[in-house]
N, C-alpha and C positions, 0 to 999 in steps of 0.2 A: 504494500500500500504506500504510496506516495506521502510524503512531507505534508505536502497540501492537503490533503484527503485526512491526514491522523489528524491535522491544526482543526478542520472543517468537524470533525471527528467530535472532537473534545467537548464544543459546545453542543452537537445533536443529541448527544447522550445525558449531559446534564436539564436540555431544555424541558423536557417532560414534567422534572421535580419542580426545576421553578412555575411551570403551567400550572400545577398542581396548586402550589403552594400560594399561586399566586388568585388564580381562576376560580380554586375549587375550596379555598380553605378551611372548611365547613364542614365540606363533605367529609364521612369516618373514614372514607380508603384514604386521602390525603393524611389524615393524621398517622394513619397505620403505616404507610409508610415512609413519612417525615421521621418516625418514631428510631429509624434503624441509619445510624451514622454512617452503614453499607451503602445506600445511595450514593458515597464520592468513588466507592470505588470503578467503577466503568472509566470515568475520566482520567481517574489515576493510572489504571491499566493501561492505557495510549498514552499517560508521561512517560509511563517505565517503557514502552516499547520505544517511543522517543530516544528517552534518557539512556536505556542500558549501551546504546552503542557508543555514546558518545560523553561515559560517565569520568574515563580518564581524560576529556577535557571540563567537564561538570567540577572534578574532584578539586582542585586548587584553588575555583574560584570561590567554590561553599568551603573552604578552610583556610583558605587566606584570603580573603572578600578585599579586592580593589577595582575603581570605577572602571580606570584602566584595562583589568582582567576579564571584569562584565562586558562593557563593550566589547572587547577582542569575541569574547563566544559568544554572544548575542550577533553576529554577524552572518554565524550559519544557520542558515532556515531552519532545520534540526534545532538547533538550540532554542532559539527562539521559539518554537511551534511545541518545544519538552516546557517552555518555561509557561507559556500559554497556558497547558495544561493544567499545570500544577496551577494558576491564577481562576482558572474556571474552576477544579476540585476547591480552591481554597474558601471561592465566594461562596458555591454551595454549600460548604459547610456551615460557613458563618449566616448565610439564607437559611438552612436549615435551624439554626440553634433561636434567628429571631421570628423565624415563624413560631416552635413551637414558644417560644418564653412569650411571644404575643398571645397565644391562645391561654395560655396559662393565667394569662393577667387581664384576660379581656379587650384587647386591644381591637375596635373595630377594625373588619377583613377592608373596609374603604379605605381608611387611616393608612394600614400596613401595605395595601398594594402599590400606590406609588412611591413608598422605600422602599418594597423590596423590589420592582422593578429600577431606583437610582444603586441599590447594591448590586446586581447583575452591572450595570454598566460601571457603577464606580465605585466599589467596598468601601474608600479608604471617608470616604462622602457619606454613602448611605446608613453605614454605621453609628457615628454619632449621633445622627440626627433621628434615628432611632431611638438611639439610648435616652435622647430629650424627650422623642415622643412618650417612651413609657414612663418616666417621673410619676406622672398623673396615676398610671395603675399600680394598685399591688395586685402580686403574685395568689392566686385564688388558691387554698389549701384543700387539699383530698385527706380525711382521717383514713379511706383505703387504700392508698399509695403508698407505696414499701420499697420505692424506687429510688427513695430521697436517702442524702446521706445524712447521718446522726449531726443532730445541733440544726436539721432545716427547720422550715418553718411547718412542714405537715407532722414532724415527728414530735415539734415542741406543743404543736395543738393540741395532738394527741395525749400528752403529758400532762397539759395545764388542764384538760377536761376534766 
């Protein structure tokens, strides 16, 4: 498969989740499977196809990180189209984490859809302006949730009850 074809790759396989999560937020399949951090893996499989061939030039720039360095291997489409990847797995996950902490806290699916449609285009943006928009909610607590780690706020409910 061609350079172009894995880069085109990357996002066809993430776009389904963001439709999901964006289109459908409601619906119980979308949370079913928002629910499984396994949705980056497809994207990530076309880094690593990417990345594994071209990891002893990958290797000095992720352990001696100079701008210099990046530029130099960002100049091969390869490179480029592995780092790609790795940028679309990264959003999804972080799309992923503010969808569900939205649902958690009530954050209308209106609200939340044109963030998470500015995180797809731009994390480094979408993100913050996120984290403003949920101020306003708390985190809605489940006494049947067992998922949470000791000291949250479903386990301390459960406690104070």
């Amino acid at each position: 498969m061609s350079t172009e074809a894995l880069f085109d790759l990357s996002f066809i396989l993430a776009a389904p989740f963001w439709a999901l999560m964006i289109l459908a937020p409601t619906w119980s399949v979308t949370r079913r499977v928002a629910a499984s951090p396994l949705i980056v893996l497809p994207t990530l499989a076309v880094n690593l196809v990417l990345l594994a061939p071209l990891l002893a030039d990958f290797w000095p720039v992720v352990t001696r990180p100079s701008l210099a360095g990046l530029q130099a291997l960002v100049s091969s489409p390869a490179a480029l189209a592995a780092l790609w990847a790795q940028i679309i797995a990264w959003d999804l996950f972080l799309g992923r984490w503010m969808y569900l902490d939205s649902r958690r806290r009530g954050v209308h699916p209106l609200l939340m859809a044109p963030i998470m449609v500015l995180t797809i285009l731009l994390s480094p943006i979408g993100l913050p302006i996120y984290l403003l928009a949920r101020l306003p909610y708390r985190e809605k607590t489940d006494p049947e949730r067992t998922d949470m780690a000791p000291g949250s706020s479903a386990i301390q409910a459960r406690t104070m009850a």
